[in-house]
PDB file of N, CA, C and O in Angstrom:
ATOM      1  N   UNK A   1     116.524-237.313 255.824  1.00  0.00           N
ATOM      2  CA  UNK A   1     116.344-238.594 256.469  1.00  0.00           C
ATOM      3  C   UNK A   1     116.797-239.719 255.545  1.00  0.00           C
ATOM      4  O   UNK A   1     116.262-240.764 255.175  1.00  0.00           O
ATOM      5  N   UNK A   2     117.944-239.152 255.307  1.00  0.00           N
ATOM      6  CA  UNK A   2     118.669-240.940 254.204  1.00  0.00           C
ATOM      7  C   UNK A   2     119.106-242.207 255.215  1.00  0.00           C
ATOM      8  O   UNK A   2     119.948-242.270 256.111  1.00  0.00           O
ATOM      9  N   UNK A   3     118.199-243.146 254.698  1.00  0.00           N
ATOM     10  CA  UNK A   3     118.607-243.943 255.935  1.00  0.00           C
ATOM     11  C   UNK A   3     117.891-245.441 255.016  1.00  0.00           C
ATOM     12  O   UNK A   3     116.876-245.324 254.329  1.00  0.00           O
ATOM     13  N   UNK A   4     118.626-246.756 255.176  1.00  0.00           N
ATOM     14  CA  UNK A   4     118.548-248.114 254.546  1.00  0.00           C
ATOM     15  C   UNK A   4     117.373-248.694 255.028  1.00  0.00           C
ATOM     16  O   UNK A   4     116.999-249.822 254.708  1.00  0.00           O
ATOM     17  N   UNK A   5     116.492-247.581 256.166  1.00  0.00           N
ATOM     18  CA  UNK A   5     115.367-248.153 256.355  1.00  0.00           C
ATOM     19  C   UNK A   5     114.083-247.710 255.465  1.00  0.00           C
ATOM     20  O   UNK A   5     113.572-246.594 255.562  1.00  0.00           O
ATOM     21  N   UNK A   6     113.617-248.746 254.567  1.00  0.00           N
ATOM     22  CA  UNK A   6     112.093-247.886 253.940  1.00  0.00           C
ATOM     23  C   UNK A   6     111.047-246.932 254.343  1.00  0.00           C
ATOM     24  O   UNK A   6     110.513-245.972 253.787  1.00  0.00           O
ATOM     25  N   UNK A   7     110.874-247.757 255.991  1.00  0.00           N
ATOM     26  CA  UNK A   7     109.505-247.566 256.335  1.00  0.00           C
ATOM     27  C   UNK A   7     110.130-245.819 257.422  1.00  0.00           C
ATOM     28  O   UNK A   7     109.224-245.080 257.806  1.00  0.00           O
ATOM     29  N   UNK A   8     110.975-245.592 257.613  1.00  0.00           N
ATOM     30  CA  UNK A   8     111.260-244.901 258.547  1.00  0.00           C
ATOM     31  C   UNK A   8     110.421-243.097 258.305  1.00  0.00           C
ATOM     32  O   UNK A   8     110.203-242.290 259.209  1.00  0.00           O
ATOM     33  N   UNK A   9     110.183-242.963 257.154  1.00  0.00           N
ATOM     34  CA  UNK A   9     109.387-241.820 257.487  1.00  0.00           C
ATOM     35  C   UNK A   9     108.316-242.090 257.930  1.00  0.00           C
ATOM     36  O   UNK A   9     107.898-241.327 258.802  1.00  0.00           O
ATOM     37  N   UNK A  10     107.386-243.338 257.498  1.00  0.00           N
ATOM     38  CA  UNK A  10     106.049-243.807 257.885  1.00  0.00           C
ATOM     39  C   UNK A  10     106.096-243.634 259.382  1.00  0.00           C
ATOM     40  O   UNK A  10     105.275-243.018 260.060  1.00  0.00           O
ATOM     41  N   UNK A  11     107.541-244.480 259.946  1.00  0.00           N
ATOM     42  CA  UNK A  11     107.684-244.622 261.576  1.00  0.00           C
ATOM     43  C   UNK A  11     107.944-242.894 262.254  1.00  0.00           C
ATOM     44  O   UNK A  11     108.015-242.723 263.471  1.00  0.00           O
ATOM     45  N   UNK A  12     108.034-242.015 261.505  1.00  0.00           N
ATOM     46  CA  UNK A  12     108.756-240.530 262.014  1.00  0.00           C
ATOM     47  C   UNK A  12     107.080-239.949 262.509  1.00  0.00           C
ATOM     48  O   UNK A  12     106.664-239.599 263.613  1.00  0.00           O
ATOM     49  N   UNK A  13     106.508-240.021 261.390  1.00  0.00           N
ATOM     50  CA  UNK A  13     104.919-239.794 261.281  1.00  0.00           C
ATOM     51  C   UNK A  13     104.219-240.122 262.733  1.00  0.00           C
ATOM     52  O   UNK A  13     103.749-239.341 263.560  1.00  0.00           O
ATOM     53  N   UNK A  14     104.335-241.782 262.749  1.00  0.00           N
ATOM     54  CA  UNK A  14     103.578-242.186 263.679  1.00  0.00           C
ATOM     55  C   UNK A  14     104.131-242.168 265.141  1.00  0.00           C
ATOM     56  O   UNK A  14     103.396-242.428 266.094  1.00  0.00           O
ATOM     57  N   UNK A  15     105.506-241.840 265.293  1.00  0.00           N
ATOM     58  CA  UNK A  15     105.627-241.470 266.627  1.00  0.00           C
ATOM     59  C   UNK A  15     105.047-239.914 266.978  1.00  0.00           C
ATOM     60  O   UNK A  15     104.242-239.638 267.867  1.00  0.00           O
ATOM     61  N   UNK A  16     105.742-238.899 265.942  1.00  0.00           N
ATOM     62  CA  UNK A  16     105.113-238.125 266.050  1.00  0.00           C
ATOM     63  C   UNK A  16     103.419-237.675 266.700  1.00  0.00           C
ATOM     64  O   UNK A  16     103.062-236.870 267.560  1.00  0.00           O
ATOM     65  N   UNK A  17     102.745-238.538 265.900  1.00  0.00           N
ATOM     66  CA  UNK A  17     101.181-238.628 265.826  1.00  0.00           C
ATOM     67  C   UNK A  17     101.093-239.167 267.819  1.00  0.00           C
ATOM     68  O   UNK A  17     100.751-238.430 268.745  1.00  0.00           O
ATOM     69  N   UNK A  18     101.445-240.349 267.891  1.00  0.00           N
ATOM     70  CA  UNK A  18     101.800-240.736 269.412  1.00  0.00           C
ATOM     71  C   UNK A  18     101.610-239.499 270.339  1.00  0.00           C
ATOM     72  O   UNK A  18     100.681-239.225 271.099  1.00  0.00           O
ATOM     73  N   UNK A  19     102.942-238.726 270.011  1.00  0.00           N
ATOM     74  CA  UNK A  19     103.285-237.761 270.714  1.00  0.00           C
ATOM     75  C   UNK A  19     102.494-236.920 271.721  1.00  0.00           C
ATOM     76  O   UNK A  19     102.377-236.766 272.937  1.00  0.00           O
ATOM     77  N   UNK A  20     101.699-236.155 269.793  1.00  0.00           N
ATOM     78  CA  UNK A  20     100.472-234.992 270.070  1.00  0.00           C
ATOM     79  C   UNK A  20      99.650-235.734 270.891  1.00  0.00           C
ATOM     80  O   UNK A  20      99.510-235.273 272.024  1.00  0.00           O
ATOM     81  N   UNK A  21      98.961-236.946 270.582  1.00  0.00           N
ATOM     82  CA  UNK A  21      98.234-237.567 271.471  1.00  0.00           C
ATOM     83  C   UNK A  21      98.309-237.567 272.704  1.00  0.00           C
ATOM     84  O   UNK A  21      97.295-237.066 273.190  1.00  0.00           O
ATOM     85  N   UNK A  22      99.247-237.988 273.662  1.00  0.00           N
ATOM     86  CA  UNK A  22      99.700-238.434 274.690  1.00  0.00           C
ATOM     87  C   UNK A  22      99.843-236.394 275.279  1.00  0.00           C
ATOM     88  O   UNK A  22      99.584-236.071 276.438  1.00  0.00           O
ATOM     89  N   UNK A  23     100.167-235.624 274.481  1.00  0.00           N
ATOM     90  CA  UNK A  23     100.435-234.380 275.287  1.00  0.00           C
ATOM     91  C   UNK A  23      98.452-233.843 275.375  1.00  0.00           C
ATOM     92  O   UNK A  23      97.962-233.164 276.277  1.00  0.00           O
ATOM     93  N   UNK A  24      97.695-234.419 274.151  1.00  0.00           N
ATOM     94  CA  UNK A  24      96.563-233.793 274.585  1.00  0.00           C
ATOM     95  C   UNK A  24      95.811-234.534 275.624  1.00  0.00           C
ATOM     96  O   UNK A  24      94.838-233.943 276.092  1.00  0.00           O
ATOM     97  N   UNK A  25      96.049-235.574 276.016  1.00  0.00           N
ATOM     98  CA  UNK A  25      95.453-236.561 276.699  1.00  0.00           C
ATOM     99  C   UNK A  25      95.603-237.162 277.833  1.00  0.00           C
ATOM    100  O   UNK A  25      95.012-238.008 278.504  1.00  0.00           O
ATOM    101  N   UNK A  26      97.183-236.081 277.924  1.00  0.00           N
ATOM    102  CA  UNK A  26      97.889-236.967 279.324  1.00  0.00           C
ATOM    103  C   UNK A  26      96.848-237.062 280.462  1.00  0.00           C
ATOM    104  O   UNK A  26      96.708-238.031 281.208  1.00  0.00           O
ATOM    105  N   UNK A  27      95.768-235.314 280.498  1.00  0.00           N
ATOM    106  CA  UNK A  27      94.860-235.600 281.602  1.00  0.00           C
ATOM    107  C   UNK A  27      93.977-237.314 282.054  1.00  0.00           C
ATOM    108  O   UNK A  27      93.719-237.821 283.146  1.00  0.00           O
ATOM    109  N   UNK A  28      93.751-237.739 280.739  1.00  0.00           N
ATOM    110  CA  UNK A  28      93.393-238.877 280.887  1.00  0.00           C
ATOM    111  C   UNK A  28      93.465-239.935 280.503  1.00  0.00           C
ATOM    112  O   UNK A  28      92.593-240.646 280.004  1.00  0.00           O
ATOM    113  N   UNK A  29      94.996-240.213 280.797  1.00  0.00           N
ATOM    114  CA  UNK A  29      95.829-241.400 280.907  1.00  0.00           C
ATOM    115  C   UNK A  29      96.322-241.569 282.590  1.00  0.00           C
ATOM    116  O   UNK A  29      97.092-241.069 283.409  1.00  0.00           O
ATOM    117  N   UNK A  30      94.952-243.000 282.405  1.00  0.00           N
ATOM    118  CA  UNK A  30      95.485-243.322 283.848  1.00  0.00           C
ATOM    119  C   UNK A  30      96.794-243.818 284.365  1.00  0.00           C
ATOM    120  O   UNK A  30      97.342-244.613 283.601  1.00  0.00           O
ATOM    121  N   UNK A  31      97.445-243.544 285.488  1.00  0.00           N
ATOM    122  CA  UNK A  31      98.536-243.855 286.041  1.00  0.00           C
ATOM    123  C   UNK A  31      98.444-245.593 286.873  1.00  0.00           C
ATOM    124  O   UNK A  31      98.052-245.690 288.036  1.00  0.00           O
ATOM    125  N   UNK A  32      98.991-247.175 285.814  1.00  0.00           N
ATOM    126  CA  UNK A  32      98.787-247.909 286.782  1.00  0.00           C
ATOM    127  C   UNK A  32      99.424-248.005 287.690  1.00  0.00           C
ATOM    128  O   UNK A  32      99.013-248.407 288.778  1.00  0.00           O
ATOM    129  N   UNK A  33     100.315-247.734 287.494  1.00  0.00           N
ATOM    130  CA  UNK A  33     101.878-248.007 288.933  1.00  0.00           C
ATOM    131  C   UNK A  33     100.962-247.556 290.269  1.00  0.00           C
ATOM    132  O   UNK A  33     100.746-248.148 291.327  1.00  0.00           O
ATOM    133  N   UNK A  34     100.568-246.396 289.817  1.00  0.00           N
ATOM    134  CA  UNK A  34     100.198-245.407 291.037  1.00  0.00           C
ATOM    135  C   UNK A  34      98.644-245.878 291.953  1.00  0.00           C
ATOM    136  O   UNK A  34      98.276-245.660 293.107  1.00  0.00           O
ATOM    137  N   UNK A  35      97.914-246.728 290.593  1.00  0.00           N
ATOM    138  CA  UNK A  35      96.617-247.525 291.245  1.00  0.00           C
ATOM    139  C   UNK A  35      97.293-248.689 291.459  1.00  0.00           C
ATOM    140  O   UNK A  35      97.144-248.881 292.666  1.00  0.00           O
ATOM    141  N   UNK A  36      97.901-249.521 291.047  1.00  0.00           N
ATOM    142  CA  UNK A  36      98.769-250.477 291.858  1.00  0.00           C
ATOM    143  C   UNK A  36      99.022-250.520 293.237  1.00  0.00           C
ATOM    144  O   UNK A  36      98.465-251.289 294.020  1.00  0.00           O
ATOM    145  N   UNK A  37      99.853-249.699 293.516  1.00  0.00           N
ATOM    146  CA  UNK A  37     100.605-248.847 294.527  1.00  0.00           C
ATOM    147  C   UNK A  37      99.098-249.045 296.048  1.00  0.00           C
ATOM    148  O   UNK A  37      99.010-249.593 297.147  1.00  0.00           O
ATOM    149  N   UNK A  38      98.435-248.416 295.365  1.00  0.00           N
ATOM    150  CA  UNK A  38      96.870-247.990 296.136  1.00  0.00           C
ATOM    151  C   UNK A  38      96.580-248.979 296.220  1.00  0.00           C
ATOM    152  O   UNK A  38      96.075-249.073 297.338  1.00  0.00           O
ATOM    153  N   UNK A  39      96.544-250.025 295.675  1.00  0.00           N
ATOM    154  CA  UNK A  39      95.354-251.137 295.523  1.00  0.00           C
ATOM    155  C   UNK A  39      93.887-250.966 295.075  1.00  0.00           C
ATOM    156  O   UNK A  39      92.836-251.467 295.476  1.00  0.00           O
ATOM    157  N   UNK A  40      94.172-250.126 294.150  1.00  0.00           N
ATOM    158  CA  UNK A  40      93.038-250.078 293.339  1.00  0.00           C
ATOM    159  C   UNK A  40      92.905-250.530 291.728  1.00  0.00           C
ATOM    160  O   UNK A  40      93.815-250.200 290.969  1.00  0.00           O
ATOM    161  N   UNK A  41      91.715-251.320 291.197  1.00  0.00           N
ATOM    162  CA  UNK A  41      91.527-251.676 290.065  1.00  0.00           C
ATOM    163  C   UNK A  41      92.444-251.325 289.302  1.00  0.00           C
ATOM    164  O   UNK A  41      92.908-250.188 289.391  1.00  0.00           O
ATOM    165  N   UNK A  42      92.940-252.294 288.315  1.00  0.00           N
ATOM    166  CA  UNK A  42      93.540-251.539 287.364  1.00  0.00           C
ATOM    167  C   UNK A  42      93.046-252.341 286.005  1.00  0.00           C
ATOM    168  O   UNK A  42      93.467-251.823 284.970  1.00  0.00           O
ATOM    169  N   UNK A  43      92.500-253.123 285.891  1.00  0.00           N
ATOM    170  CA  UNK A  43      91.577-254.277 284.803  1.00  0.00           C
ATOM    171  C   UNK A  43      90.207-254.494 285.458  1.00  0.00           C
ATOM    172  O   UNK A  43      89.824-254.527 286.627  1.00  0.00           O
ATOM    173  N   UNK A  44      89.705-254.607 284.450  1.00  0.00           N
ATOM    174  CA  UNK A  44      87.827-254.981 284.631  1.00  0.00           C
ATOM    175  C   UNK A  44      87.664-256.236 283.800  1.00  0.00           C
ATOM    176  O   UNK A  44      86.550-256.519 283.357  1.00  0.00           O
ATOM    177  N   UNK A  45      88.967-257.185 283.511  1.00  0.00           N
ATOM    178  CA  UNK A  45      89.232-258.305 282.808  1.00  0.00           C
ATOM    179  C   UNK A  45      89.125-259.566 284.038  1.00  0.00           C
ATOM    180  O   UNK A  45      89.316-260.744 283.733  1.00  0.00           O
TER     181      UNK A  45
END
């Protein structure tokens, strides 16, 4: 990874890290488009 950017392994890491997340969790990551769509809540703001 030779590259003029410093931080870029830090950034390799944390997408990575993203990643695993999002594949263990997808069950519960809500979809807004799709409650949009419905007309249902999508903020409690």
């Amino acid at each position: 990874m030779a590259s003029g950017y410093p931080g870029l392994a830090r950034l390799v890491k944390a997408t990575a890290g993203l990643v695993t997340y999002i594949g263990n969790n997808s069950a519960a990551i809500a979809d807004y488009a799709e409650r949009w769509d419905h007309s249902e809540i999508i903020s409690t703001a």
